[in-house]
C-alpha positions as CSV (number, residue, x, y, z in Angstrom):
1,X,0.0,0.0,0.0
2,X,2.7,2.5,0.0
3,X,4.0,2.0,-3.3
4,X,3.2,5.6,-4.1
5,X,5.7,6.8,-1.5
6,X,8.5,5.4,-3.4
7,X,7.6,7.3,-6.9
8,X,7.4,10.4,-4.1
9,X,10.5,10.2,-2.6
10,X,12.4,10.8,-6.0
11,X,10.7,14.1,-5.8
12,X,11.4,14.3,-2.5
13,X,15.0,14.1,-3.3
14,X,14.9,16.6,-5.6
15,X,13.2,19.0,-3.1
16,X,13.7,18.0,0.4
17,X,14.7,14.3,1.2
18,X,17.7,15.1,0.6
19,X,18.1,16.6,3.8
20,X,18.0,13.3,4.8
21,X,21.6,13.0,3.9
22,X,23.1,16.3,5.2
23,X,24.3,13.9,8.5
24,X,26.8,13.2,5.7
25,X,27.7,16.1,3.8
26,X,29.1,19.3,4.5
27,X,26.5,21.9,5.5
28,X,26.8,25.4,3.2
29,X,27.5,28.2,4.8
30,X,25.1,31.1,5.0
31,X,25.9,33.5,2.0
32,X,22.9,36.1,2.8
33,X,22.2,39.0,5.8
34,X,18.4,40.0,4.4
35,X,15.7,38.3,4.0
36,X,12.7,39.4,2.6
37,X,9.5,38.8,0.3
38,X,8.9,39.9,-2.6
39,X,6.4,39.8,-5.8
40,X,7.4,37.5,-8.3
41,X,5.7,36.4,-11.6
42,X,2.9,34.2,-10.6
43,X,3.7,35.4,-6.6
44,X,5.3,35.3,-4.2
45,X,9.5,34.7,-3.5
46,X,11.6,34.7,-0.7
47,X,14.6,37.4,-1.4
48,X,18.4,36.6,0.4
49,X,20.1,39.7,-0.2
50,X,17.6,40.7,-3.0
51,X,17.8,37.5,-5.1
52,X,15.3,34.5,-5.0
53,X,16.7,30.9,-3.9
54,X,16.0,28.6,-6.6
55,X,15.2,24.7,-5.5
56,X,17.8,22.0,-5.6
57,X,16.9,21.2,-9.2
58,X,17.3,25.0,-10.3
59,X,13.6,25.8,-10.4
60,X,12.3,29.4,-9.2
61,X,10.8,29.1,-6.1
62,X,7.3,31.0,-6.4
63,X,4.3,30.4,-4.8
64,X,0.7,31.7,-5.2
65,X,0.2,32.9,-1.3
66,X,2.1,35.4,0.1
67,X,1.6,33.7,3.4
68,X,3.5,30.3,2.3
69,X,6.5,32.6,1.3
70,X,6.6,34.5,4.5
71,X,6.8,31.2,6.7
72,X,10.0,30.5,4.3
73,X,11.5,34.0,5.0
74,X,11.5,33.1,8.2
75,X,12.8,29.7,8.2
76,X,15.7,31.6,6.2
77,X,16.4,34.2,8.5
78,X,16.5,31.7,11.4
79,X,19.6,30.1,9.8
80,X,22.7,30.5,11.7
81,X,26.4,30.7,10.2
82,X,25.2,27.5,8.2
83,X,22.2,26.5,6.1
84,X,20.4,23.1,7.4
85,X,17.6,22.4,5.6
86,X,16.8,20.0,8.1
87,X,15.4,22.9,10.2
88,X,13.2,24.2,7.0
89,X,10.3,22.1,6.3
90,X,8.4,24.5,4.5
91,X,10.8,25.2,1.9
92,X,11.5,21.3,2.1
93,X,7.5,20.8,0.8
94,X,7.7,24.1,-1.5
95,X,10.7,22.7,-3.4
96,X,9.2,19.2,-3.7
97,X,6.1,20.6,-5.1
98,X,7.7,22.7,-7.3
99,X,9.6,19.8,-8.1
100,X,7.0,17.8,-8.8
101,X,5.3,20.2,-10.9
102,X,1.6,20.4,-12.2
103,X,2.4,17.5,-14.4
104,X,2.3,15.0,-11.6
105,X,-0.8,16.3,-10.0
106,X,-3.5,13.8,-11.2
107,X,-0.7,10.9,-10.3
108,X,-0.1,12.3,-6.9
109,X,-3.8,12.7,-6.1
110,X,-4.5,9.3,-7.2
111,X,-2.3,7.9,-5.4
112,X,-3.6,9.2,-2.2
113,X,-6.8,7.7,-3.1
114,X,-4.7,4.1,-3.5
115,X,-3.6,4.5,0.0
116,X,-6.8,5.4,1.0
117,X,-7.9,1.9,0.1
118,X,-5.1,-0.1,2.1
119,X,-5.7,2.6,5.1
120,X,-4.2,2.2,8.4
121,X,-7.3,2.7,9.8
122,X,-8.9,0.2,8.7
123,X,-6.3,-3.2,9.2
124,X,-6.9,-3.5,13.1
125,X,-4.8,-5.9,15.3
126,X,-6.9,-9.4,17.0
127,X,-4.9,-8.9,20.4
128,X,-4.0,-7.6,23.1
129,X,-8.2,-6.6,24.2
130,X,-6.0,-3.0,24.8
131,X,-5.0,-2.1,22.0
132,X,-8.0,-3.3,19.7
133,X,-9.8,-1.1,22.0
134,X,-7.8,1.9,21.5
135,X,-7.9,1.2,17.7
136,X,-11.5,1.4,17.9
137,X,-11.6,4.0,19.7
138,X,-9.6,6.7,18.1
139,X,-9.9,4.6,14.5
140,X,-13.5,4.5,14.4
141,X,-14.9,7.5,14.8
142,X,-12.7,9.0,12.3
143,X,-14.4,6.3,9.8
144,X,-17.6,7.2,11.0
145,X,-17.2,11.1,10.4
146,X,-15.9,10.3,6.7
147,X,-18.8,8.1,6.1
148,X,-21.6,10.6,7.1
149,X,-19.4,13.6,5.2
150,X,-19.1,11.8,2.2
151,X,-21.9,9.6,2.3
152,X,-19.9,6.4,2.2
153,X,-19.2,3.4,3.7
154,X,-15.8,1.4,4.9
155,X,-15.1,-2.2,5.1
156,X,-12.3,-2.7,8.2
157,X,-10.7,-6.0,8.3
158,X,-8.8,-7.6,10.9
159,X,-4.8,-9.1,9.7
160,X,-3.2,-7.8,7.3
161,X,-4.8,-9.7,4.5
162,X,-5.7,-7.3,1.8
163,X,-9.3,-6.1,2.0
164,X,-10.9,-4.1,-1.2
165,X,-13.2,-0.9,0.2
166,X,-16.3,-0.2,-2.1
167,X,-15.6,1.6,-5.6
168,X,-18.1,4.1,-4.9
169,X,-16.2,4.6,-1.6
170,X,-12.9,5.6,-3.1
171,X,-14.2,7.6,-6.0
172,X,-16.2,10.3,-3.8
173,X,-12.5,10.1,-1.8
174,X,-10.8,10.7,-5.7
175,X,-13.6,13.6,-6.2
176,X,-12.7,15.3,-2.9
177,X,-9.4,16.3,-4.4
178,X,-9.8,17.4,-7.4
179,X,-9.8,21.1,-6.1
180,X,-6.7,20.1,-5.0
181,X,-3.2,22.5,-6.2
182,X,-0.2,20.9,-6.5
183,X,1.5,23.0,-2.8
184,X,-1.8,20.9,-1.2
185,X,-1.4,17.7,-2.6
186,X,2.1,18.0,-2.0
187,X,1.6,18.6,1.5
188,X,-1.2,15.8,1.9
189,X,0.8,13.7,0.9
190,X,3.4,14.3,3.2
191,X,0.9,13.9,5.8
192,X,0.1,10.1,4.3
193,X,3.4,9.2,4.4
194,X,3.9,10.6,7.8
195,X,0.9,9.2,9.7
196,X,0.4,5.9,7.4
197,X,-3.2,7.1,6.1
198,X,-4.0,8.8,3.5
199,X,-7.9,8.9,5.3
200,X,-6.5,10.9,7.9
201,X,-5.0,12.9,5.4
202,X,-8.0,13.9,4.1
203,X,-10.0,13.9,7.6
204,X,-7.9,16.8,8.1
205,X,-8.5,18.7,4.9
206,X,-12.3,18.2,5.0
207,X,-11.9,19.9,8.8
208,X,-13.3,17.0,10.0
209,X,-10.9,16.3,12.7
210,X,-7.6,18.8,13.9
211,X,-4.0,18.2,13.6
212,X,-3.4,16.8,17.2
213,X,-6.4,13.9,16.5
214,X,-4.9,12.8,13.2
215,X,-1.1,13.0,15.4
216,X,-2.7,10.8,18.1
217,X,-4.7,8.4,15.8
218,X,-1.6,7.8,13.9
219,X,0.6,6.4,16.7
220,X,-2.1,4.6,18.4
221,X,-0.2,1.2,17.8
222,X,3.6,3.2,18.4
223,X,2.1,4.8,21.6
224,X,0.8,1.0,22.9
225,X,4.2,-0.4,22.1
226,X,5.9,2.8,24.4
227,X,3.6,1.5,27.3
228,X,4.5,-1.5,27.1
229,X,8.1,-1.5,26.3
230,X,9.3,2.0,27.0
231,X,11.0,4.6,24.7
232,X,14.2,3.9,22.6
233,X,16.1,7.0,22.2
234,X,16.3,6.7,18.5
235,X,12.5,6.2,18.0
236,X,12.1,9.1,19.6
237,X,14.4,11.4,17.4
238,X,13.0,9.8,14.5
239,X,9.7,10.7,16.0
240,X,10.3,14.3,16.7
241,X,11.8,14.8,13.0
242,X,8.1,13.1,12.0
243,X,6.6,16.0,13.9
244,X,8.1,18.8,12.6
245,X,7.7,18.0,9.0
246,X,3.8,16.6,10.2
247,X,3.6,20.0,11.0
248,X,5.1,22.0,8.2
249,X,2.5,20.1,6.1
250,X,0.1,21.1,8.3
251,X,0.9,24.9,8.1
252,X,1.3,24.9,4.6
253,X,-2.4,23.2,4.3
254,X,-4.1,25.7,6.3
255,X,-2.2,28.4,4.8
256,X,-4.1,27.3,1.2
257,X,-6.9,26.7,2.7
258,X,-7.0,30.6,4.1
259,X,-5.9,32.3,1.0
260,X,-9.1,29.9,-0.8
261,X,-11.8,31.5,1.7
């Protein structure tokens, strides 16, 4: 089910996962004092020293809200005598989606849908009584406030063995999206990867849950295993990178979502 994150991560690559390699690599030193925003053909750009970064792949980095490029600006300014792009998320997801490019749009929305139909929410565990309980409690009601928005239905299945949801189901979940920009899609599908479901993904966009429910629901099985087992320091780390890029995608979704209304 996440074969879609695999044809994402190359764009990643090109945008932002390559920060995942900077452990190795020499970081470049800040080149710029001023930061600023600026108007730019189709809107908005962040200015260092009066010139606009390009991304990794030598694209102009524009985007329609002036808001999106004021939350770079500042991830800019807060650089210190290097530039760790680690500690940018925003860009990160601007470059990937500029990356990406319109081209990719219907592939990358369709692919949500995909995941959408080998959800997390809906493969549930057949012991311990605790954790099928916690499942159902914070995995349920989600399903339940999709089906009533959308006026469809879902079909959990316990295992892993592969369970097909209703056509009707994931076509209403494809028609959600089409509104969707390629910044937004971008970013929901940062949030898929991140959390596992694509259904939470959209939960979120449809405002039918916040960003701390779809956080929670998404480590309901990680959490269970904590209590149990306790914390490795490593998990954690990984975990806290998780969050901050969870919640650049977040930012970057409600900051479309504003400039829409």
């Amino acid at each position: 089910m996440r074969e879609f994150l695999e044809e994402a991560d190359a764009h990643r690559d090109d945008g932002y996962g390559r920060a995942q390699h900077l452990n190795k690599v020499e970081l470049p030193r800040r080149f710029y004092q001023q930061v600023g925003v600026g108007s730019a053909p189709g809107g908005f750009a962040v200015t260092l020293d009066g010139k606009s970064p390009r991304t990794p792949g030598g694209k102009p980095v524009t985007v329609p809200q002036r808001i999106v490029a004021e939350a770079m600006a500042l991830e800019w300014a807060a650089q210190g005598e290097f530039i760790d792009p680690r500690t940018m998320p925003v860009t990160r997801l601007v470059n990937s989606a500029i990356e990406a490019g319109e081209d990719r749009l219907p592939a990358l929305r369709d692919e949500i849908v995909k995941f959408s139909g080998n959800d997390l929410l809906l493969y549930r565990a057949d012991t311990p009584r605790e954790l099928i309980a916690e499942q159902e409690r914070e995995w349920d009601a989600v399903l339940v406030k999709l089906a009533r928005h959308f006026g469809i239905g879902f079909q959990p299945t316990i295992g892993i063995m592969h369970q097909s949801q209703p056509r009707p189901t994931l076509d209403r979940l494809a028609a959600s999206l089409a509104t969707c920009d390629v910044l937004e899609i971008v970013a929901l599908n940062s949030l898929t990867g991140i959390t596992g479901s694509g259904l939470l993904a959209i939960a979120l966009r449809e405002g039918l849950i916040d960003a701390e429910a779809v956080w929670v629901a998404a480590h309901v099985d990680e959490d269970f295993n904590i209590r149990l087992w306790g914390e490795v320091e490593e998990a954690r780390e990984r975990r806290e990178k998780r969050r901050l890029d969870f919640d650049a995608a977040v930012r970057v979704l409600e900051f479309v979502n504003s400039a829409k209304a």
